[in-house]
C-alpha positions as CSV (number, residue, x, y, z in Angstrom):
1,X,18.8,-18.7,11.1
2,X,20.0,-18.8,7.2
3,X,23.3,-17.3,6.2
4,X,21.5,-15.6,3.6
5,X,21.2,-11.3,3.7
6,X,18.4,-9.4,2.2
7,X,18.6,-5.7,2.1
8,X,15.2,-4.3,1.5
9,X,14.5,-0.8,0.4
10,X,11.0,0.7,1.0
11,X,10.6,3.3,-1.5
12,X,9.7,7.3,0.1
13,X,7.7,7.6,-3.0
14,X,5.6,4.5,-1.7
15,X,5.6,5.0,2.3
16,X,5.1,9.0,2.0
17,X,3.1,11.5,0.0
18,X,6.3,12.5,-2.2
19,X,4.3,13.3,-5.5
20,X,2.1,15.8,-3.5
21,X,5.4,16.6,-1.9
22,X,3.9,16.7,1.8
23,X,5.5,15.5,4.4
24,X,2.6,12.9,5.3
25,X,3.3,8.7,5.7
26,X,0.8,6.3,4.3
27,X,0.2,4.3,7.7
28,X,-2.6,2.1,5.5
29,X,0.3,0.8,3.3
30,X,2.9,0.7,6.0
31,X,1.0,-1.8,8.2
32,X,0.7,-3.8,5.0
33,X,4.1,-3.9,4.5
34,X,4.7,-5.0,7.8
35,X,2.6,-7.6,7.8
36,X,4.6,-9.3,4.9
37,X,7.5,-8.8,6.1
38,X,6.3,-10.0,9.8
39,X,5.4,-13.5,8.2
40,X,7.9,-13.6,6.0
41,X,11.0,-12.6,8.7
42,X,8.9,-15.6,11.3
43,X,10.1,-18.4,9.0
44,X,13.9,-17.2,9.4
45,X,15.1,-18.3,6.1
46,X,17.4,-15.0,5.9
47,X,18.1,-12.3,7.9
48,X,17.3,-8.5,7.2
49,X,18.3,-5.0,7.1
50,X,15.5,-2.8,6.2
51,X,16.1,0.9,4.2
52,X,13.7,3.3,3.8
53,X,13.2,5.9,1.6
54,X,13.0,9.9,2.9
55,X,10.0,11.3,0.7
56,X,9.6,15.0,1.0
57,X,10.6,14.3,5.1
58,X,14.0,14.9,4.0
59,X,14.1,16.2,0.3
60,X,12.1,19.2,0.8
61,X,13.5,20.9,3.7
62,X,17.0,19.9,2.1
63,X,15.6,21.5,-1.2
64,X,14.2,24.6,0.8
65,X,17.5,25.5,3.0
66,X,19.8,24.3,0.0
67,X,22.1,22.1,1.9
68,X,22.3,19.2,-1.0
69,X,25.7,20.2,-1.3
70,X,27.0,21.3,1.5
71,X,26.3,23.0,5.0
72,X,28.3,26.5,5.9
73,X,25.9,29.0,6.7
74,X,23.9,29.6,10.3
75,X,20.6,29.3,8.0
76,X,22.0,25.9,6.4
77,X,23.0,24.2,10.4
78,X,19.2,25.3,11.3
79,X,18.4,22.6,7.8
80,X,20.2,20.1,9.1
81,X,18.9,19.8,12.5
82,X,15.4,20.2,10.8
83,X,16.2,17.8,8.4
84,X,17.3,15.3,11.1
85,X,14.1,16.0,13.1
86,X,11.4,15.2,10.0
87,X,13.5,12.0,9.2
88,X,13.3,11.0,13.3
89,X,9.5,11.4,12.3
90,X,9.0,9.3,9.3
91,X,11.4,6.2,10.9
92,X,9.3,6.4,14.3
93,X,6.2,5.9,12.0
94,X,7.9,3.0,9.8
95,X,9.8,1.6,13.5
96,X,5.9,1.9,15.1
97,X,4.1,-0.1,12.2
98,X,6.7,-2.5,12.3
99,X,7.3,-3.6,16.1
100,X,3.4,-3.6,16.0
101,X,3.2,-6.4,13.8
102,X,6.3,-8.1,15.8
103,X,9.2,-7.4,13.4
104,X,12.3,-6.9,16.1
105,X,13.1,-3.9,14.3
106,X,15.9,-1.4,15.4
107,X,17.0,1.9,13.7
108,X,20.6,2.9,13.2
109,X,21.2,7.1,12.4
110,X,23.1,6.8,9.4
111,X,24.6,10.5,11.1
112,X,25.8,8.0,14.3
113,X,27.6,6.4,12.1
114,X,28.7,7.2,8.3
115,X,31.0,10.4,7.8
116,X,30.9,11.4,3.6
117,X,33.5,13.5,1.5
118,X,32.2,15.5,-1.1
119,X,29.0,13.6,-0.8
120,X,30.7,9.8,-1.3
121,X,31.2,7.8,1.9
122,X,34.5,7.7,3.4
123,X,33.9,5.8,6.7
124,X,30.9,3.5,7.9
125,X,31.3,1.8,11.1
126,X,28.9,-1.6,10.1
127,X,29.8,-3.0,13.7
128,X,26.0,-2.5,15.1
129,X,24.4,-3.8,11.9
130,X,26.3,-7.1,11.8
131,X,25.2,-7.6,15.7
132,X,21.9,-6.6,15.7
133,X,21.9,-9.1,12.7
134,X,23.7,-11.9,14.7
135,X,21.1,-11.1,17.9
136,X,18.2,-11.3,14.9
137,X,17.1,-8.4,15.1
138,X,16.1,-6.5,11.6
139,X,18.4,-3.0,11.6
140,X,16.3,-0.1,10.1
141,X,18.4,2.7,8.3
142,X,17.3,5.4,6.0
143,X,18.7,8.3,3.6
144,X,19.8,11.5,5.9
145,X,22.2,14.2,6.3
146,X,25.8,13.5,7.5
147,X,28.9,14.9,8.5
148,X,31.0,15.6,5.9
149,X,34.7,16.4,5.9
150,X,34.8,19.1,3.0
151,X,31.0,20.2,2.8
152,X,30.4,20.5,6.7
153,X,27.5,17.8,6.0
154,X,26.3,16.7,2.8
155,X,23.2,13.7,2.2
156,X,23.5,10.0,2.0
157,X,20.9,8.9,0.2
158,X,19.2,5.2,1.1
159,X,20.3,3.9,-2.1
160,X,24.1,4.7,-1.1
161,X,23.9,3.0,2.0
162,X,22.2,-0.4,1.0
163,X,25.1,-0.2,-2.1
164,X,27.9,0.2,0.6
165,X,26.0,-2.6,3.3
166,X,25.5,-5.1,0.1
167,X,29.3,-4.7,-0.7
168,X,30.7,-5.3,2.7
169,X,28.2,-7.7,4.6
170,X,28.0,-9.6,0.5
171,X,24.1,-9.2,0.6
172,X,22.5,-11.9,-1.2
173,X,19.7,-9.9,-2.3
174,X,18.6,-6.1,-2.7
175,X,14.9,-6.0,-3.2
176,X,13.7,-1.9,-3.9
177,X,10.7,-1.5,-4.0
178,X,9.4,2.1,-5.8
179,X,6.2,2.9,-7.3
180,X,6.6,1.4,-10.4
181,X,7.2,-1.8,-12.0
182,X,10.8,-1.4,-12.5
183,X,12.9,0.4,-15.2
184,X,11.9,1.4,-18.5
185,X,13.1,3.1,-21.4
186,X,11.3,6.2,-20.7
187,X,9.6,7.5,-18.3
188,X,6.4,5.1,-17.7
189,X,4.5,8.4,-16.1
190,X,4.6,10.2,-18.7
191,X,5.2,7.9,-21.6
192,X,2.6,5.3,-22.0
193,X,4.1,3.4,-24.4
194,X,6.8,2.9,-22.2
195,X,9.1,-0.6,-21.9
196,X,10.0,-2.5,-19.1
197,X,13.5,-3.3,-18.8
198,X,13.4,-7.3,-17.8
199,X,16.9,-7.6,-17.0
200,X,20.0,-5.0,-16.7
201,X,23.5,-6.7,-16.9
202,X,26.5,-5.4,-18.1
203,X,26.1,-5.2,-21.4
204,X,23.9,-3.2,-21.6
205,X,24.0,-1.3,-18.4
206,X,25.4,1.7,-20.3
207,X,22.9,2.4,-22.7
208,X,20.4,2.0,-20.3
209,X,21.7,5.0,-18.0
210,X,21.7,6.7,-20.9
211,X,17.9,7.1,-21.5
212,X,16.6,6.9,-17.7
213,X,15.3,9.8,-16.9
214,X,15.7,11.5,-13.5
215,X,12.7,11.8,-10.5
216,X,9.9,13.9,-11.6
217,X,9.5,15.1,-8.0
218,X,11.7,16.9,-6.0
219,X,14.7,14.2,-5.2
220,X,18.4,15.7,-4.1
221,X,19.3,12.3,-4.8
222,X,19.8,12.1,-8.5
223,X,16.7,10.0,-9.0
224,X,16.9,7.0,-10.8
225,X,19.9,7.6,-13.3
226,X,21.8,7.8,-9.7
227,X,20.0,5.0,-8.0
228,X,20.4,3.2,-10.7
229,X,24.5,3.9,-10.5
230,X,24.4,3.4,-7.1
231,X,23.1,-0.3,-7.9
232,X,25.9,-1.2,-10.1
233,X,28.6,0.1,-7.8
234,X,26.6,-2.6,-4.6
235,X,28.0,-5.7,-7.0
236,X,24.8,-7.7,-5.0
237,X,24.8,-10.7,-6.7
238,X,21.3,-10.2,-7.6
239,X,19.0,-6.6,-7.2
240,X,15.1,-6.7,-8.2
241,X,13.1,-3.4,-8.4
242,X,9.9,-3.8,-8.0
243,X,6.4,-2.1,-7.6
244,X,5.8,-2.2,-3.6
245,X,2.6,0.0,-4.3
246,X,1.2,-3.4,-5.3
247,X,1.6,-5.2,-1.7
248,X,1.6,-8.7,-3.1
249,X,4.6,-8.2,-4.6
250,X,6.6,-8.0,-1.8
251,X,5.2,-11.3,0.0
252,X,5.9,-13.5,-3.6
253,X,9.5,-11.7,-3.7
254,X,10.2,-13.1,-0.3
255,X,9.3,-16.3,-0.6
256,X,11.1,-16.6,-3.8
257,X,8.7,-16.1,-6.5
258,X,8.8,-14.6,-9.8
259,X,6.7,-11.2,-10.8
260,X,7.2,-8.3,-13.1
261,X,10.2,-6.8,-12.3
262,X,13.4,-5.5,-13.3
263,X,16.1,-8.0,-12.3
264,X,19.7,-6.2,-12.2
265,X,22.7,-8.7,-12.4
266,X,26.1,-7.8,-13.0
């Protein structure tokens, strides 16, 4: 198997019903995706860890409790095991639609092991990833709540986990896939005349986070000014966010195509 490491992040606001903000998966699209990523993980031309989004699985009943900063209360502990419990019910859906289609895949709690302060990670045992990888198997992680050592437990989003794995295990490439082509200058959902961003680098990275706007549904994650942050702070040598609601995407990306993307290199 290739030395090379992709991280790939399925999007909640792809795999889940997050603009009607009901905790329902889109099993259609999820065996799709798992197709491509069957055939493409077959050839073995890199190895893979796979991050999925939360949807309203976890940002609604952490909106509804409000535990996005913290957990003290008796009210707030019955949030967190709730919250734990929805997201144990969206990765058995995206772990199901993927062993169906013969992708080894494997989840890893981010709670079993990742411990936050004041929201930023402090400690994230990476041991189990980088064997599951070596035994070629495809580790499957997503955003969730965590133990925190000044909050109680605070939430790690997806985004802050593939940052910290692309640091440490030197990803070659992030591929996140959302429901739009990329970044733009405004808001493309509400702003028709709207840019895509070809290319973020670091000159011009700054004005950039300037004029993204954050999620228009409910996200405790800082939507994409914070993802976006999140990105920079990885230093992956290369990061491509990319419409996944467009299947076909995914399967050119992976074999090393071109499409129309936002390419992030810093």
């Amino acid at each position: 198997m290739a030395n090379q490491l992709y991280i790939l992040k399925l999007g909640g606001s792809v795999i889940t019903d997050k603009k009607g903000n009901k905790c329902t998966v889109k099993k259609n699209r999820l065996e799709k995706i798992a197709g491509i990523i069957s055939k493409a993980v077959a050839k073995k031309k890199f190895k893979l860890i796979l991050v999925h989004g939360a949807g309203p699985f976890g940002h609604k009943i952490v909106t509804d409790y409000k535990i996005a900063n913290g957990v003290k209360t008796v009210k707030q502990i019955e949030g967190l095991v709730k919250t734990r419990q929805s997201m144990e019910t969206l990765d058995e859906a995206v772990i199901e639609a993927l062993v169906k289609k013969n992708v080894p895949a494997f989840e890893v709690q981010a709670s079993s092991c990742i411990i936050q302060n004041k929201k930023k990670i402090v400690s994230f045992d990476t041991k189990i990833i980088q064997k599951l990888l070596e035994l070629g198997a495809v580790p499957v992680m997503y955003g969730d709540m965590v133990i925190d050592n000044s909050l109680g437990a605070s939430v790690v989003s997806g985004y802050a986990i593939i940052s910290f794995l692309a640091k440490k295990l030197k990803a070659s490439k992030v591929l996140l896939g959302t429901d739009v082509n990329g970044i733009y200058d405004s808001n493309p959902k509400k702003n028709k005349k709207a840019k895509l961003i070809l290319e973020i680098n670091n000159k011009n990275i700054n004005s950039i986070l300037k004029k993204v706007s954050h999620s228009s549904s409910v996200d405790v994650t800082d939507g994409m000014k914070g993802k976006l942050s999140e990105i920079r702070a990885s230093k992956a040598k290369e990061t491509i966010i990319f419409n996944l609601e467009k299947e076909k995407n995914l399967e050119l990306l992976l074999q090393g195509k071109k499409i129309n993307c936002t390419i992030v290199k810093f």
